[in-house]
C-alpha positions as CSV (number, residue, x, y, z in Angstrom):
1,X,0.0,0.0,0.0
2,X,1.3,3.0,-0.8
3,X,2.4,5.6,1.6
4,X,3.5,9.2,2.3
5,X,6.3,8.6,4.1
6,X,10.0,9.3,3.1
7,X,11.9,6.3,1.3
8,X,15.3,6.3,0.4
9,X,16.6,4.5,-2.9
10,X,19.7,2.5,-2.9
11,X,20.7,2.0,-7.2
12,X,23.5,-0.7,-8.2
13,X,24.4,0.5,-11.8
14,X,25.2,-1.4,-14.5
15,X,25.5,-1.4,-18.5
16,X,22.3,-2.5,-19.5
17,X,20.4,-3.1,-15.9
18,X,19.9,-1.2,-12.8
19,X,18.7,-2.8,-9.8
20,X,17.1,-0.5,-6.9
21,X,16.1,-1.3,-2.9
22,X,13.5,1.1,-1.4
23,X,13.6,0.9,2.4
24,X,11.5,3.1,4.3
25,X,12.5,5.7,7.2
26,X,13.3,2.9,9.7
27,X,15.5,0.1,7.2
28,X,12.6,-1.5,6.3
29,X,12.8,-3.2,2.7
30,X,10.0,-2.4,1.1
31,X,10.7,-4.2,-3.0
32,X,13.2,-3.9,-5.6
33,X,12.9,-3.6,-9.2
34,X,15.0,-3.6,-11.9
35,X,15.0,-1.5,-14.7
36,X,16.5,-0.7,-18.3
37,X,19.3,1.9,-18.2
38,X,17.4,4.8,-20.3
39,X,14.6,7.1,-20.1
40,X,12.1,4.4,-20.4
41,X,13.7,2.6,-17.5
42,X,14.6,5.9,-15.1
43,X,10.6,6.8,-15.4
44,X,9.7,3.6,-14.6
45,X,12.2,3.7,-11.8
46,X,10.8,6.7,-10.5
47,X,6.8,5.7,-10.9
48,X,7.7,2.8,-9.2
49,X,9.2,4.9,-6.2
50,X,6.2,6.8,-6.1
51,X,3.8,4.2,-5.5
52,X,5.9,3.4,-2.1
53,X,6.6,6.6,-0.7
54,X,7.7,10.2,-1.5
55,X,11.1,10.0,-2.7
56,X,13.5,11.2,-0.4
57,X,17.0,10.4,-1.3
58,X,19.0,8.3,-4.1
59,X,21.6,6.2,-2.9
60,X,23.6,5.2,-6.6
61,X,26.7,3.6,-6.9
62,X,28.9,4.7,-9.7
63,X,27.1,8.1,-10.4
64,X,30.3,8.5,-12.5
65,X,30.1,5.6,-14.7
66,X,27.4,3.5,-15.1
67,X,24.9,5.2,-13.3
68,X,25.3,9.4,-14.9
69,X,22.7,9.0,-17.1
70,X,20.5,8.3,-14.1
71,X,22.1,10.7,-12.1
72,X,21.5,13.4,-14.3
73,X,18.0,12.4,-14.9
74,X,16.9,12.2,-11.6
75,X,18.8,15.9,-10.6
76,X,17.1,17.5,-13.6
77,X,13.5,16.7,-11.5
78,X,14.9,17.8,-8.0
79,X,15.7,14.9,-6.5
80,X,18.3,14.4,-4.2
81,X,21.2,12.2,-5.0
82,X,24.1,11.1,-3.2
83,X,27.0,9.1,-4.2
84,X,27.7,5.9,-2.5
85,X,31.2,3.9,-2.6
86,X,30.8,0.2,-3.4
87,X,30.5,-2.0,-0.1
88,X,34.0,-3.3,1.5
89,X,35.3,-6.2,0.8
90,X,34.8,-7.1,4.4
91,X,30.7,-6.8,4.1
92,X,31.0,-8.8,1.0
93,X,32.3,-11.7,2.7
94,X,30.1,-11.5,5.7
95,X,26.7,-10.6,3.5
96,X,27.8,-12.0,-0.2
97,X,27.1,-10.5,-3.3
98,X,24.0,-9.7,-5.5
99,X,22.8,-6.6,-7.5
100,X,19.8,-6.5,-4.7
101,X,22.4,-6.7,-1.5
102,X,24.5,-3.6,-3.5
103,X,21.4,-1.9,-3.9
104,X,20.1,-2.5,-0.2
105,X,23.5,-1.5,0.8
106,X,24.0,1.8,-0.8
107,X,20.3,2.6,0.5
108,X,21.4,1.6,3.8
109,X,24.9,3.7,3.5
110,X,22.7,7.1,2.8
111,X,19.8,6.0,5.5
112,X,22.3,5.9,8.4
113,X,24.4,9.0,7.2
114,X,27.7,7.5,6.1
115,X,27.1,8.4,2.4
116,X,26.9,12.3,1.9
117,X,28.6,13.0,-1.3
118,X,27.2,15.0,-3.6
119,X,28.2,13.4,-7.3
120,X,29.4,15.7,-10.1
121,X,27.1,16.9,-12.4
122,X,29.2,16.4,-15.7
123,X,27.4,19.4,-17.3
124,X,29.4,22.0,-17.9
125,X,33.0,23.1,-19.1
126,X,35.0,20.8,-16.7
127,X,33.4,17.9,-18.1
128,X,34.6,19.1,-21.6
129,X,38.0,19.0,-19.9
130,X,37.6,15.9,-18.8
131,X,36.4,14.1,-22.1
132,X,39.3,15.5,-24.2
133,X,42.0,14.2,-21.7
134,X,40.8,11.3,-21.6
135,X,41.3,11.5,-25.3
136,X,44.7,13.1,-24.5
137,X,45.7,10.1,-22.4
138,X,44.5,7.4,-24.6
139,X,46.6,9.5,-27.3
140,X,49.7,9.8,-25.0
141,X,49.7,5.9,-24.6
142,X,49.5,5.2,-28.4
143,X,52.2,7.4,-28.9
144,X,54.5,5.6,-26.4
145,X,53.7,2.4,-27.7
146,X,54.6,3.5,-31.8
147,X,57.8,4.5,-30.0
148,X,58.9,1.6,-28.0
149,X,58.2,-0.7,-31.2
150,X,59.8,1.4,-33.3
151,X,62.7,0.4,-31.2
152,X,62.1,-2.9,-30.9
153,X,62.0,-3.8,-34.6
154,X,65.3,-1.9,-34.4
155,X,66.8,-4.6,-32.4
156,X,66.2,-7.1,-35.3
157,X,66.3,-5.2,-37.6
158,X,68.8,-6.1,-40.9
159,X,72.3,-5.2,-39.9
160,X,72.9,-2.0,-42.3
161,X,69.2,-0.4,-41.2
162,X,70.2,-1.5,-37.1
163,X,73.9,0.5,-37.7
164,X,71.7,3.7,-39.5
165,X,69.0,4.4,-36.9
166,X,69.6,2.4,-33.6
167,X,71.9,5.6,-31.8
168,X,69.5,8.3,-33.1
169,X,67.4,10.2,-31.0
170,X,63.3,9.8,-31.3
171,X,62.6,12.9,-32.8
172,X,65.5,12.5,-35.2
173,X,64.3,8.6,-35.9
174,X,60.5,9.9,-36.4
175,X,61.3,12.0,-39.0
176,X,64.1,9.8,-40.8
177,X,61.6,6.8,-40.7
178,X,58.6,8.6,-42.0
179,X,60.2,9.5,-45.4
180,X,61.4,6.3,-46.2
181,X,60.3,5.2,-49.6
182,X,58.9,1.8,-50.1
183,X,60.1,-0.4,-52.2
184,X,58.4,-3.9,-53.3
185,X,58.4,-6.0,-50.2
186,X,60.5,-8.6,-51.4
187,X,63.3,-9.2,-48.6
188,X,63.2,-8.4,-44.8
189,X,64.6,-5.1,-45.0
190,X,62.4,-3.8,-47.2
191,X,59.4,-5.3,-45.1
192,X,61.3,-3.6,-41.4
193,X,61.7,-0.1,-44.1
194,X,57.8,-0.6,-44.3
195,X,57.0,-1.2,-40.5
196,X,59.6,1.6,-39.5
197,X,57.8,4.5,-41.7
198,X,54.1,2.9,-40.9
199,X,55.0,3.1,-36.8
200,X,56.5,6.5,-37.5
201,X,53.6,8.1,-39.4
202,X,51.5,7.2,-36.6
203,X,53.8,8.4,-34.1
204,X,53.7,12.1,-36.2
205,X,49.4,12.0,-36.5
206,X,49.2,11.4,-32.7
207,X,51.5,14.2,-31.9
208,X,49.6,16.5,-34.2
209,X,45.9,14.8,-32.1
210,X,47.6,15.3,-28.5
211,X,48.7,19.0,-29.7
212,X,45.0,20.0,-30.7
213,X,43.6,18.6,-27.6
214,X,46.1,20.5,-25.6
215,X,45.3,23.6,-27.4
216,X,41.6,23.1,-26.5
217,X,42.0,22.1,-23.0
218,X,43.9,25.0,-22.2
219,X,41.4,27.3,-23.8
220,X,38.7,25.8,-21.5
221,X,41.1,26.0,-18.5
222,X,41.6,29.8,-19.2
223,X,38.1,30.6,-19.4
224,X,37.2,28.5,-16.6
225,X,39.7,29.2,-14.2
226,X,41.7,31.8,-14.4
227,X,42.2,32.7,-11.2
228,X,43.2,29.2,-10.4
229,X,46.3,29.8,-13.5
230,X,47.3,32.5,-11.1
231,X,48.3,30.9,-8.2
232,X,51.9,30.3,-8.0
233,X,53.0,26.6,-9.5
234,X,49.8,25.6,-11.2
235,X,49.7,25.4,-14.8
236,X,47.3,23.8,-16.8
237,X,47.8,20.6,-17.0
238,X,48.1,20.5,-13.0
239,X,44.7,23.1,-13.1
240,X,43.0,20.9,-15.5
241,X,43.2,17.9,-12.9
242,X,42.4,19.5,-9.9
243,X,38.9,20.8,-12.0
244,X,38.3,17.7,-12.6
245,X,38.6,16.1,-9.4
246,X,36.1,18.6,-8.6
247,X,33.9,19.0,-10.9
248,X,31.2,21.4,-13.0
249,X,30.0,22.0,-9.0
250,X,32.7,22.4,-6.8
251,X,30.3,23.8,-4.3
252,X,29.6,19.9,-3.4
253,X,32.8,19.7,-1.3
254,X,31.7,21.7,1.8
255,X,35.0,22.1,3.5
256,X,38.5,22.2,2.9
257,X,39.4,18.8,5.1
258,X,36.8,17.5,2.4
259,X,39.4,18.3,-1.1
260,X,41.8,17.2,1.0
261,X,40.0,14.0,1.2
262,X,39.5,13.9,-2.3
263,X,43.3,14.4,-3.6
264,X,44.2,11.9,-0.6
265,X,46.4,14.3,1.3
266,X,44.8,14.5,4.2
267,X,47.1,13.3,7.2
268,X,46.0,9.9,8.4
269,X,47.2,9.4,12.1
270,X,49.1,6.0,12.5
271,X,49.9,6.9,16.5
272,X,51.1,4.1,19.0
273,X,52.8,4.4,22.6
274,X,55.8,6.7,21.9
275,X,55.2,7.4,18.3
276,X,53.1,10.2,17.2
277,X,52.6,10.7,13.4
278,X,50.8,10.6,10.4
279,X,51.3,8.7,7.1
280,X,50.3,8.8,3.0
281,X,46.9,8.1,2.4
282,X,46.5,6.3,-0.7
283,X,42.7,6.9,-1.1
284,X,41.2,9.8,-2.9
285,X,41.8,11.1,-6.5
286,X,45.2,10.1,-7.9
287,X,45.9,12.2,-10.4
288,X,45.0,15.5,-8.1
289,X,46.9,13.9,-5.7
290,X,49.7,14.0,-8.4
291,X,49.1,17.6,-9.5
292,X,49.7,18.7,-5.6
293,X,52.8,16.7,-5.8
294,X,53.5,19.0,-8.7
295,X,53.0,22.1,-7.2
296,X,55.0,20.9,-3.7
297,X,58.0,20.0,-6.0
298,X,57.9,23.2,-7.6
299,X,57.9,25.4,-5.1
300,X,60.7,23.4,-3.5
301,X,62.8,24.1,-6.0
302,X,62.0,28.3,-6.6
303,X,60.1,29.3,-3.2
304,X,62.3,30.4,-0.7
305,X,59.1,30.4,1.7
306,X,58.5,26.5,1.0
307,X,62.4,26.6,1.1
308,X,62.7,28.2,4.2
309,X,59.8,25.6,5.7
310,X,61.5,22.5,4.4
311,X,64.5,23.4,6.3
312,X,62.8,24.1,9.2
313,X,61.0,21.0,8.9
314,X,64.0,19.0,8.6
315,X,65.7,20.4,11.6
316,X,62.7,19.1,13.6
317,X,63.6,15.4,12.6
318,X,61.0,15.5,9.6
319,X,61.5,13.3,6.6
320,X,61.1,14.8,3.0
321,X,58.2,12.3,2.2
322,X,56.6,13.8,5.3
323,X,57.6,17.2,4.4
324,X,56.3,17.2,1.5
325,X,52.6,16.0,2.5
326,X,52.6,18.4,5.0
327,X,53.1,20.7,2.1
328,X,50.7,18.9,-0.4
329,X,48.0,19.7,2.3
330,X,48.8,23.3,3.0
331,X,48.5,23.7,-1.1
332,X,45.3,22.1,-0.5
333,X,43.9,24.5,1.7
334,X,45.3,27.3,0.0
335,X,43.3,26.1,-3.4
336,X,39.4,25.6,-2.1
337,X,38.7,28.7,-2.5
338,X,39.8,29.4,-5.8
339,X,38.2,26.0,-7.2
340,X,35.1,26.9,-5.4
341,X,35.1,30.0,-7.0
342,X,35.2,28.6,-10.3
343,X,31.4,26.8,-10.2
């Protein structure tokens, strides 16, 4: 029967699927459904809700992957979503695993309060960002792999070709490769001739692909965040993952311990008897994580404040790893509001 109480959703995402819980205020289970993963299936999602309850929240896992398309749908009619981390391995063992039990459980996580995330929204100019490097990267990857075959075929390569090209640097090689002329391919130097210019070719359009998507990330970069270019150390690579890791709504991370959380730098205490510190955390957003690293290193090296701090630092029986996430986390605080500012 349906009621007008508040019921929270828990989602499990999936390519072609997604499986939802509702449980009422007090953890009760009230059904599950499963439904198809487009607009067909997110109405019938939601009439479904309906006849249960009035929708409070949406628990979904993957809001980033798998489940976007739902989380933008739902977000375009005013519900509230949250963004729920996939169960331990721990509560897997104990409970097993099921699309239901994932579903249940990310319900469950936003029911008792230990889900509160806010998921991006992926509508604006940082998700352009975000699309072409992952172009970029794929791009970057290609490119490395043309290179390390070109010198591989090298290394077996016919003895006069091997002598020619094996001490040449890549750039150099690139170029001499891609002119060759072809010849029938009659004998295994001609064939290696073929292979060399083919691998080089490609190495020369992928250059040419990662330079136009450099050219428009930065453009986005500068008319998103130009504050954010400002601040000493950051330049747009290091900018352009740091948007990312935040998102087209920055406002979601409501403190600066939060980003801090996100780019993994905030200090985890590993205290016991006599010893007192903290150590790496290796959760959180890697590659913002590396772009703090970035800055830190920087400013090591032309900062005479950081300078001046490392030294200090040191003299207090500080490592350099410890130094520098001490620094990664005072960059950290120094950023929020400057990404904030940005949504």
């Amino acid at each position: 029967m349906s009621t007008m109480q508040p019921i929270t959703i828990g989602v499990d995402t999936h390519t072609d699927v997604h499986v939802a819980v509702a449980l009422d205020g007090l953890g009760g289970r009230l059904g599950t459904r499963s439904v198809s993963t487009d607009r067909k299936g997110y109405e019938e999602l939601l009439r479904w809700a309906g006849t249960l309850g009035q929708v409070g929240r949406v628990g979904i896992e993957g809001p980033g992957s798998y489940g976007s398309g739902l989380t933008r749908w739902l977000r375009a009619r005013g519900i509230d979503v949250v963004e729920v981390d996939r169960p331990d391995r721990g509560t897997r063992r104990r409970e097993g695993k099921s699309d239901p039990l994932d579903a249940e459980a990310a319900a469950r996580a936003v029911l008792a309060g230990r889900a509160v995330g806010q998921p991006k929204s992926a509508s604006g100019a940082i998700e352009m960002i975000r699309v072409l490097r992952v172009a970029r990267r794929s791009a970057m990857k290609a490119r490395t792999q043309a290179v390390n075959q070109l010198y591989g075929l090298l290394v077996t390569a016919p003895d006069g070709l091997r002598d020619q090209l094996r001490s040449l640097p890549t750039t150099r090689l690139v170029s001499i490769a891609a002119r060759f002329r072809i010849s029938p391919i009659t004998t295994p130097t001609h064939a290696t001739k073929h292979a060399l210019r083919s691998l080089a070719r490609r190495h020369l359009a992928l250059t040419e692909e990662i330079g136009r998507l450099d050219d428009e990330v930065a453009r986005l970069v500068r008319e998103v965040a130009p504050d954010l270019l400002a601040v000493a150390g950051v330049g747009v690579d290091v900018a352009a993952s740091l948007l990312v890791a935040c998102g087209d709504n920055p406002e979601r991370l409501h403190s600066e311990a939060a980003f801090a959380h996100l780019c993994g730098v905030a200090p985890l205490p590993v205290s016991s008897g006599r010893t007192d510190r903290h150590r790496l955390s290796r959760a959180g957003d890697r590659d913002a994580n590396r772009a703090l690293h970035v800055i830190v290193i920087g400013r090591l090296r032309w900062d005479d404040a950081t300078r001046r701090y490392a030294e200090r630092r040191t003299l207090e029986g500080r490592t350099r790893p410890e130094i520098i996430r001490c620094l990664q986390r005072y960059v950290a605080r120094q950023l929020v509001p400057v990404l904030v500012s940005t949504g």
